[in-house]
Structure formats: structure tokens, C-alpha cells
N, C-alpha and C positions, 0 to 999 in steps of 0.2 A: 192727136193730143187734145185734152180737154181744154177748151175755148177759156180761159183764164182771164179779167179784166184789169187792166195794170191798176186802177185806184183801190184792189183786192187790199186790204192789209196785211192778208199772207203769199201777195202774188209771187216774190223770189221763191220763196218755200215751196208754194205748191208749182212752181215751173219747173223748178229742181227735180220734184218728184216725178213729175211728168216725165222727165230728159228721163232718167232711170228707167221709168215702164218703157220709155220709148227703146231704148236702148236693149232692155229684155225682149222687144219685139223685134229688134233688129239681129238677132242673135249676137250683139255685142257684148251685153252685161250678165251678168249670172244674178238670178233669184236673189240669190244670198248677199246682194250688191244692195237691194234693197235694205236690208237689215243694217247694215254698213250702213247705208246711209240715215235710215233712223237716227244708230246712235249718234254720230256724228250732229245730227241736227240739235238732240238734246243738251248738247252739250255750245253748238252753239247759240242757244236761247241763253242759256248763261251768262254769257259773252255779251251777250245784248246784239248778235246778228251785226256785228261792228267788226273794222281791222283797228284794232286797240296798239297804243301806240308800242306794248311790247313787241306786238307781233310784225308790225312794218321793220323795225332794227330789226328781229330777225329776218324778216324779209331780204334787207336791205345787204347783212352779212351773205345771207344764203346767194346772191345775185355775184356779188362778188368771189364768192370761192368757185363760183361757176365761170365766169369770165377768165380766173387765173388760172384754171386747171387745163391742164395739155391734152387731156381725154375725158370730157366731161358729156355723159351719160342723161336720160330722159327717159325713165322707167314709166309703164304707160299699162295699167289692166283698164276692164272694161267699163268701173265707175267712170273714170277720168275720159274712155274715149268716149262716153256719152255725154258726158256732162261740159267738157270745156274742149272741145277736138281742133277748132278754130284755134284757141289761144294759146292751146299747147303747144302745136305745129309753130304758132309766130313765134314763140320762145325758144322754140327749137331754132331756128334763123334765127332769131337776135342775139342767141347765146353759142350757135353755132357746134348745137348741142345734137348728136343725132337721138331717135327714140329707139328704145327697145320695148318690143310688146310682151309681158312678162305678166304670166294669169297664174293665181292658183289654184284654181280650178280650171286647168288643163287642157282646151281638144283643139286641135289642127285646126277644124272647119272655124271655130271662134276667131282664135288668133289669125286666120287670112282675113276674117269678116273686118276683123278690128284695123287692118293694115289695109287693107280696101277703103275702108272708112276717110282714115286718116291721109290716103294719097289724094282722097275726093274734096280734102283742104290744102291739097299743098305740098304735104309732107318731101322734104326732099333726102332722107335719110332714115329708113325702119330699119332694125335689125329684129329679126324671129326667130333667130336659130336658136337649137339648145344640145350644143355640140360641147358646151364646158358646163363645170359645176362646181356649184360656190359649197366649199367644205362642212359637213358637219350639217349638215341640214339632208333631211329626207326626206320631206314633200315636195311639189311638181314647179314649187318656185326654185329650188336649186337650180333647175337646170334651167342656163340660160347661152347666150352668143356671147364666141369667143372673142366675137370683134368688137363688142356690146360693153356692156354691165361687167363681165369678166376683166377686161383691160383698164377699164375706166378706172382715175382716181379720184374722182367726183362723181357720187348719183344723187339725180335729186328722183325723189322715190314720193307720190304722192300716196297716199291710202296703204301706206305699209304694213308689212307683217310685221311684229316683236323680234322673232326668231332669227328672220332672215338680214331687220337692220342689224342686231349682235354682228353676223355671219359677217356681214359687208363691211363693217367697224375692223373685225378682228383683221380682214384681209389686208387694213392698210388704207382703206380707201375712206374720203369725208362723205359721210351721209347728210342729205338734205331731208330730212320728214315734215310731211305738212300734215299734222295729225289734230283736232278739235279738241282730244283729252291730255292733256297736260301730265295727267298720271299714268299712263301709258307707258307698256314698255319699251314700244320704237321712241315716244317722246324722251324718256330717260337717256336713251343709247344715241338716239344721234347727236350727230357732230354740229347741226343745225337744227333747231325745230322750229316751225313757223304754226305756233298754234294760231289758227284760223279756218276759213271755212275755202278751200278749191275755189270756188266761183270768184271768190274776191284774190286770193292768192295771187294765180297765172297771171290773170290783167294786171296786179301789182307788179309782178315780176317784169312782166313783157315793156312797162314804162321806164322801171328801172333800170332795166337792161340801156335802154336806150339812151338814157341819159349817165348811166356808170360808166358806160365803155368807151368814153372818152377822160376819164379818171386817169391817172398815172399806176404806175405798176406800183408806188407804195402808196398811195393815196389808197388802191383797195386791199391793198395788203395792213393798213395799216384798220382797217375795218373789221377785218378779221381777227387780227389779233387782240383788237379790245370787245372783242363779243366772249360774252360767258352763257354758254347754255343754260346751265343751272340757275344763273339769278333771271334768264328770260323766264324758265318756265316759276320760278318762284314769284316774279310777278304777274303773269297768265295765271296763277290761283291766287294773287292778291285782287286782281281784276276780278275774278269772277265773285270773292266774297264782298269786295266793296257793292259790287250792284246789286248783290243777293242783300246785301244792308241797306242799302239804299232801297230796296225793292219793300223791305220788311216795314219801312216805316208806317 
């Protein structure tokens, strides 16, 4: 990796990018992880590279419907295992959440690389199978473990497809998306969205896990029920015009 000097003013950004090339070297991440991660960045310039107090409440819901949920799921492609593999894995134990490694762009050798990875922090639950298949979808993300993603009624699904959150909505199941664009079709469709950027996310999570899980069962229940997707992401674009205004003056 390229020698980066934290008083950089773009040092998060360009270590970010770094993890990625890193991770296309590791044969973890796909090319096209890259691009992904572009947009994603552009969008967090917007944002002002900030967890905006929209995005902590949905944080804060999203931790909770994970905590309540009897089968709750940790979807994991190859952005996420280069980029936050450490944090993921702790949130996996704090949420008691196991991971599934779910690529869509597809090959055996990746998906072991990825679960190799991920045991080398920790991991004490992967599932890789892709012995069931989420309905109505026909790319290589359908098919995923039946002990996984399939069973589960909570996923929190970082860097999601459009298509496939619809697919996991229709089955029954609360979706968690932590997606940077607000206009977004996974944005629209989950059951949680945490507009924000992964790096800041997981460590939000993995605190609050730790401090919610001693909550009462309606204390997080009651959390959930007063969260509205719709008006989070309507102020995740009130957010980004107020700074886009404030930036213009």
C-alpha cells in the first residue's frame, strides 16, 4: 500500500482506496469494487465525509432490529471484506450475527479467499453455501445458504444490489442497507437505510451494539417502531442540500 501521511487532508479517502486495490490484490475484491467505490465516495463528499445525525437514528434502529431478530444475518462481498474485515467480524459477536459471504460476481476461489480472510480476524460463524435461492432474481447473487441469508429475518446487507434488496423485502425478511445514495433503489426498498459511508458505519454499529444490548425488549422495540425510512432518507437529501447551500455561499 501506498505510504499515506495521516496529516494528508485526504488521508481516510485515499486509505479507503488503498484497502480496495489492496484487496483486488488479494484476490478478495472485484475490479468493479472499485467503481463502487467511486461512486459511493461522491456521494459522500456531499455528506460532508460526516455520520449526520440522520444517519446515527438510523444507525441506531438498524442495531436494534438486529439485536431482536431470532435469525439475524451479516451479508459480506468483497468491498466490505477489504475495507472493514476487523469490524465486521466484531459486530458479528456483538450482534451474535453470523456472516454470509455473497458476491455477485461469482467464483469459488474468491469466496474461500474472502472466508480465509475473514477467519484471519476472528470470524467465528461464515456461511458460503449457495444451496437455496432467493426468488425472482437471476444473477449469481440469488443463490445463496440455506442456513444463511435464506432462513434469516433480519440482513444487514452492506453495498447492496437494487434488485436483490426488492427480492429479500418481498420474502418477509427486514432489510438493513447502508447505501451513500439516498436515491437509490436498495435505499428506497429497505426496511432500514443507513445513508453513510461503511468505514464510519460498522465502528458505529459495533459501539452500539454494546451499549443497546442491555436495553429492555421494548425499549428496542420501541425504537423501531418510531423510525420511518422515508422521512430518514428525506432528510439525508435535506442534508446534503443544506451543505450544497451552505457550500455555494
Amino acid at each position: 500500500m501506498t505510504e499515506i501521511p495521516e496529516n494528508h487532508p485526504r488521508y481516510r479517502s485515499l486509505l479507503t482506496r488503498d484497502l480496495i486495490v489492496k484487496g483486488i490484490e488479494m484476490g478478495i475484491t472485484s475490479l468493479r469494487g472499485l467503481v463502487a467505490q467511486g461512486r459511493g465516495e461522491a456521494f459522500d463528499y456531499l455528506l460532508g465525509e460526516k455520520t449526520t445525525e440522520g444517519a446515527f437514528l438510523a444507525t441506531k434502529a438498524a442495531v436494534a432490529l438486529m439485536l431482536l431478530a431470532k435469525k439475524p444475518v451479516i451479508s459480506v462481498n468483497g468491498n466490505v471484506a477489504a475495507l472493514v474485515p476487523g469490524e465486521i467480524v466484531e459486530l458479528s459477536r456483538e450482534l451474535k450475527a453470523p456472516i454470509e459471504v455473497n458476491l455477485f460476481h461469482r467464483t469459488e476461489e474468491r469466496v474461500q479467499k474472502i472466508v480465509r480472510h475473514l477467519r484471519g480476524y476472528g470470524a467465528f460463524a461464515i456461511y458460503s453455501g449457495v444451496d437455496a435461492r432467493i426468488p425472482n432474481l437471476s444473477h449469481e447473487r440469488a443463490k445463496v445458504d440455506s442456513r444463511g441469508i435464506y432462513k434469516a429475518d433480519s440482513v444487514l446487507v452492506p453495498l447492496e444490489d437494487g434488485d436483490r434488496c426488492e427480492a429479500l423485502v418481498a420474502m418477509g425478511k427486514s432489510v438493513i442497507a447502508i447505501d451513500l445514495n439516498p436515491l437509490s433503489r436498495t435505499a428506497q426498498t429497505a426496511t432500514v437505510t443507513i445513508v453513510d459511508n461503511l468505514i464510519r458505519v460498522i465502528p458505529n454499529m459495533v459501539g452500539l451494539a454494546r451499549e443497546m444490548r442491555l436495553l429492555s425488549y421494548n425499549g428496542l422495540r420501541g425504537m423501531i417502531e418510531g423510525y420511518d425510512n422515508k422521512a430518514t432518507l428525506s432528510l439525508a437529501l435535506e442534508e446534503i442540500y443544506d451543505r450544497l447551500k451552505t457550500l455555494s455561499r
